[in-house]
Every structure is written in C-alpha cells, then in structure tokens.
N, C-alpha and C positions, 0 to 999 in steps of 0.2 A: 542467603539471609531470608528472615520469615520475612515477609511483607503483607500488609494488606490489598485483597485483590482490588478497594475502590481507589485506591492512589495508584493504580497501573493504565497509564492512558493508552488510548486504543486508536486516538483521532491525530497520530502526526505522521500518516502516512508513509507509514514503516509496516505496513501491512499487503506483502507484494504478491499476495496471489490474483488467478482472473476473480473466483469468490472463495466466500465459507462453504464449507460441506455439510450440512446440517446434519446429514446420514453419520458419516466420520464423530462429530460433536456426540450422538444419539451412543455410534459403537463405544466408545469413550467413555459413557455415562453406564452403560451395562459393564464393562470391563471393570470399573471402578468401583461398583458396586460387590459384582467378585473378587474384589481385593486385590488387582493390580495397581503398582504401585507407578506412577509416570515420573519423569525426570523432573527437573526445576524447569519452570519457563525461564527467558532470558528478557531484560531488559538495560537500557542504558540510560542512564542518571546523566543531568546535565547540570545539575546543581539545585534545579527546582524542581523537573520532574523525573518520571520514570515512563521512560517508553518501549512499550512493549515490542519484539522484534522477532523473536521465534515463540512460538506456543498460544496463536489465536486458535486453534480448537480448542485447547485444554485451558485457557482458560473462560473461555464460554462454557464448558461441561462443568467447571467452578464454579460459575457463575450460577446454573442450573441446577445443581447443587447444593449451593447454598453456602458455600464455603466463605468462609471473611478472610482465611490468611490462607499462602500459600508461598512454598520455595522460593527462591527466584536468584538466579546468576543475574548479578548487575554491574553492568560493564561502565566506565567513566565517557564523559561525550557528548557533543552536541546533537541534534536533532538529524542536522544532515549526517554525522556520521554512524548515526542511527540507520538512515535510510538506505546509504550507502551497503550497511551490514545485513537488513532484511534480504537485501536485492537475491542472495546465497544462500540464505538459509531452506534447508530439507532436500538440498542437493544430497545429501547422506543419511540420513535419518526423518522419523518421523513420517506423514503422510507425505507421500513423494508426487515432487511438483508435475506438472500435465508441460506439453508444449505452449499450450497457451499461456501459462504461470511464467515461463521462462522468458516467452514473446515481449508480456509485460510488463517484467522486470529488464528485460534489454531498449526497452520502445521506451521506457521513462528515462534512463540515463542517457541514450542518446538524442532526446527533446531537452533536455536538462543545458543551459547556459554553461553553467562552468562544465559537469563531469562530459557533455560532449568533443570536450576537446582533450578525452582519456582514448587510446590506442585501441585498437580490437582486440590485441589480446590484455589491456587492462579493464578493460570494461567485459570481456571474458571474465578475466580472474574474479574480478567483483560477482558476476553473476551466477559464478560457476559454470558457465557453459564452455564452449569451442571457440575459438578467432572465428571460425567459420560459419559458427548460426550468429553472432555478432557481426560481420561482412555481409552477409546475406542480407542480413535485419537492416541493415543501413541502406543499403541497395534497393531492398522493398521501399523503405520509407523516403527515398530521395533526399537522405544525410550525406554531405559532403564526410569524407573524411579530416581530422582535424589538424589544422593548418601549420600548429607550428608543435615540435616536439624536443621534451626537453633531452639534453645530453649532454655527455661529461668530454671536456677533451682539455690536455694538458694538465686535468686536476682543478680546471674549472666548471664548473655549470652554467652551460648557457642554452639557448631554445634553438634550432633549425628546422628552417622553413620547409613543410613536406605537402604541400599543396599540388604541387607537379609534378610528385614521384610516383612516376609508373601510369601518368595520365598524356595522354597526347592534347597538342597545344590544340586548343574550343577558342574560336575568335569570337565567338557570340556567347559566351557562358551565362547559364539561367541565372536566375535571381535567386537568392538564400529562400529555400521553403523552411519554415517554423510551423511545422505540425501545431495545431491549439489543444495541447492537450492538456486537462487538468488533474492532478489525480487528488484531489478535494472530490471530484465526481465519483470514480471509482472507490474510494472510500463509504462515501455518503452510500452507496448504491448495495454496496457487501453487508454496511452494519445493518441498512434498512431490513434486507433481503435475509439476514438470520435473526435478527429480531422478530421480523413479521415471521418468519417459519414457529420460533421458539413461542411467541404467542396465541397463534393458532394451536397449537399442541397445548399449552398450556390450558387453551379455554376449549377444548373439546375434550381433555381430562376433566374438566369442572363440570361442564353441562352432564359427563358420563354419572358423576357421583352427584350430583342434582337431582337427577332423573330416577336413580337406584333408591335415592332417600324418601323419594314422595313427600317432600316437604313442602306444599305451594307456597305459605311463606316465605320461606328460603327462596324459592326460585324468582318470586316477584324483586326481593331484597334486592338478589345479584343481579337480574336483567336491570333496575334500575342502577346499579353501581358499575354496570358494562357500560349503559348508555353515558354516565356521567365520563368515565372514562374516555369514549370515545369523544367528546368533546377537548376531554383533555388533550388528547394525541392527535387531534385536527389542528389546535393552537400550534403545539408543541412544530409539528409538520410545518405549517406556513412560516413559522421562524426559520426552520433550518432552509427551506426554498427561499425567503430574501436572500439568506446569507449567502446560499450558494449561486445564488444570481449577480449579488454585488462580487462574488470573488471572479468570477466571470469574467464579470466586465473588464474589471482591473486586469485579469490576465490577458484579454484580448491587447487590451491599451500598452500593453508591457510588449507582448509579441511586437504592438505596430512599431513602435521605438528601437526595440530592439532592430528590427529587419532596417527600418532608415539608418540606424546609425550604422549598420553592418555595408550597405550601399554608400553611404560615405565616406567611407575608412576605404571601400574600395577603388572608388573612382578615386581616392587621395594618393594610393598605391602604385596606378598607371602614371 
C-alpha cells in the first residue's frame, strides 16, 4: 500500500541493527537517482500505528529525498511482535547485517523477561542465526538457560522443567544476573547519529552555495537562522535526555523487582 513516509514510526524499537550507515543511505540516494527502483519497506500496523521493521536506510534516503509517500508491505501486530520480526530481518537481502547487528539482536531477546525464556534454537530461528552463536551469546552474557519448556505429551500441552539438563548439581548457584540493558538507549543513539551525519551534509551543501553566490545578505540571513536553529535543537535535546533518564530509572527499578522476586520464587522452590 501507498503510505505516507510521516505516519511510519521509527521510535518502537524495532530497529535492530548496532547503527545507520550514512554511506549505505548516501549509495541509495545516487542509486535512486539513476533510476533504481527499491522494494517496498515493511511495516506492522497495530491498529494505531505503523512501525517500521525492514527498510531504515531507504527510508532515510526518502526522507532525504523528499519523498512524502512511499510502498510499504504492512503486516497486522503488535509492537512486540514488531520487535520480535526486526530481530531477522537482511539475514537475506538488503545491506547484510555485520556480527555485531546479529550480537545485538540475540543480546536483546535474551535480556528480554518474557522472550528469554524461548529455546536456543527459538531465539535462533527468530534472529536468524545458529543455536550455536545464540549458546555462546548466553554463555558470554551469564544467561541461564530457560527453565521451563513447553511440550506436547499424550496430546496435551504442558511445560517441563529443564533447569538441570545437562547441568551438574552447583550447591551454591549464583544469583539471576539481569544485564540493564535498555534499548530506548540504542535507539536514541542510531537516530541522533544519522541525523547529526545527514545535518552536517546538509549545511556544508548550503554554506558551498552561499559562498558560490556572494551574497553577504543571504549569508548574514542564514547564519542568523543557524544560530536560531541551534537554540532550537539544544531545547529539543534536553527533552529527549530527561526522557531518557526518567526511562532509566524506571528500568533499573523494574530489573531490582524483578531479580527479588525471581530469589523468592526460588528459595520457595527448595
């Protein structure tokens, strides 16, 4: 469907690479220009919005661009099932993910309350990778593997306990580590990071045709509508830094609850 590129949100963390490529966004931009044509970005609808899940370079190259509408496959679903979906995608196509893309698409679903307790090779199949860099990655990070799994027997479903399979008995076993990870951070830090690129390029295009024009006028004008600007984008900045300090906080407070109740559940067990 056509869609407009400003109803495609970008902030629900369904954006699972380490960053943007500005270079990639740049090639894209010449490519397009030559008259290649790109596929539809993908997003998923949850009733109110649209969140974007494959196609953040192209549509930054939109956006740079200038384009107001653009293709778009839109899939039915909520936000986490959004997130869930980004975690695979360009395992096949498109700019192909690095190790570290892959690292931190397996490093968020195994920090993740509910999907850590999905299997290596489900949390594989979601991120597209191996059971084996998903084992690893667990390994690195000091994630238990997940304690109970579900299974079918007799034609019913029910869960068994796998906490002790293939582990030898620890009479002193550590305490649940909850890495603090947040990925509001790693968001915040991608859009800052191709924004600030795509701005820079933007105003050393302007100051080039400033300069060519000999207009001192002109030039006074827009030094003054930089400076205004930058006022703008100092406010704008100290809002998104409370926000992301208040969400912090609340995730810390969340980790600590979580870890107590997880120590309770456990000494209730013995």
């Amino acid at each position: 469907m056509l869609l407009e590129l400003s109803k495609i949100k970008i902030d629900g963390g369904t954006q699972s690479r380490e960053r943007i490529s500005v270079e990639v966004i740049n090639t894209y931009i010449e490519s397009s220009k030559e008259g290649s044509i790109f596929p539809p970005i993908e997003a998923f609808y949850d009733g109110v919005n649209y969140y974007l899940v494959d196609g953040f370079h192209r549509y930054f190259m939109y956006q740079k661009l200038g384009t107001s509408k653009v293709e778009v496959n839109v899939r039915n679903g909520t936000i986490r099932d959004a997130q869930l979906y980004s975690f695979g995608v360009n395992a096949e196509h498109g700019f192909q993910r690095t190790n570290t893309d892959k690292r931190k698409a397996v490093t968020t679903v195994l920090n993740d309350i509910e999907w850590s307790e999905y299997s290596d090779r489900e949390t594989a199949k979601i991120c597209k990778v191996s059971a084996t860099f998903v084992a690893n990655m667990r390994k690195e990070l000091s994630i238990e593997r997940p304690s109970k799994k579900a299974v079918t027997m007799k034609g019913k479903k029910t869960t068994m306990e796998t906490t002790n399979i293939g582990k030898k008995e620890d009479p002193k076993p550590e305490a649940d580590k909850i890495e603090d990870y947040n990925p509001a951070d790693d968001e915040i830090k991608e859009l800052s990071f191709v924004n600030q690129k795509l701005v820079e390029e933007n105003q050393i295009l302007k100051t080039k045709e400033l300069a060519l024009s000999g207009d001192e006028e002109k030039v006074v004008n827009e030094i003054n509508e930089l400076q205004k600007r930058v006022k703008v984008l100092e406010s704008e900045l100290s809002v998104v830094k409370n926000s992301r300090d208040q969400f912090q906080n609340k995730n810390a407070e969340l980790i600590k609850e979580v870890t107590y109740w997880r120590n309770r559940c456990k000494k209730l067990e013995k």
